[in-house]
N, C-alpha and C positions, 0 to 999 in steps of 0.2 A: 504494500500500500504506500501509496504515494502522501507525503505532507506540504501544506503549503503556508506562507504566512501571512494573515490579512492587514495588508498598514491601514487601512480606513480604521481596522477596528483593534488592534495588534494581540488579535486571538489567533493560536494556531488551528487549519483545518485539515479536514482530509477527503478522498476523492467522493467521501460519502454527504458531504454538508458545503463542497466548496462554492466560494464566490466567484466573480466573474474574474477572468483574467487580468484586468485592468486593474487592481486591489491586489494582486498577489503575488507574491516573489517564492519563487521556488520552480518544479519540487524538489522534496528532500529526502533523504532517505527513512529518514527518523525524524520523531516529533521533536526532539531536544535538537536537532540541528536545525529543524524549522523555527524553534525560540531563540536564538542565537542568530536571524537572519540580517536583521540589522545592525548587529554590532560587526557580523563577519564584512557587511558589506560598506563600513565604517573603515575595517580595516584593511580591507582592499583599496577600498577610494583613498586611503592616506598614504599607502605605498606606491601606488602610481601615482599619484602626488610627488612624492619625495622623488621616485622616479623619473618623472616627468622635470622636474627639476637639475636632479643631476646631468641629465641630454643636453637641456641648455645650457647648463654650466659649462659642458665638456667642450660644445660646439664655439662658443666665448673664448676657451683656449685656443682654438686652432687660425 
C-alpha cells in the first residue's frame, strides 16, 4: 500500500481515503516516511540550495 501526504491538511493518507493529486506529495513506502515528507523535502531544497551555490561560486573562479 501506497502512503501519501496531504499539505492542505498535513494528515497522512492512503490509497484507501486519498485526496486529489494536487494536495499530495508522495507516495511513500510507509506511513512514517509519508510524516516526515516535508521536513525530507526541506532538506532537499537546502542542499540544492547550498549546491546550487557552490556552481556559482566555482564558475566566479574561473
Amino acid at each position: 500500500m501506497a502512503y501519501w501526504f496531504n499539505v492542505s491538511t498535513g494528515v497522512v493518507e492512503d490509497d484507501t481515503d486519498r485526496s486529489p493529486a494536487d494536495r499530495l506529495m508522495g507516495p511513500f513506502d510507509t506511513r512514517a516516511a509519508a510524516e516526515q515528507a516535508l521536513a525530507h523535502a526541506k532538506e532537499n531544497t537546502q542542499r540544492w540550495d547550498d549546491e546550487d551555490k557552490e556552481w556559482d561560486h566555482r564558475g566566479l573562479e574561473d
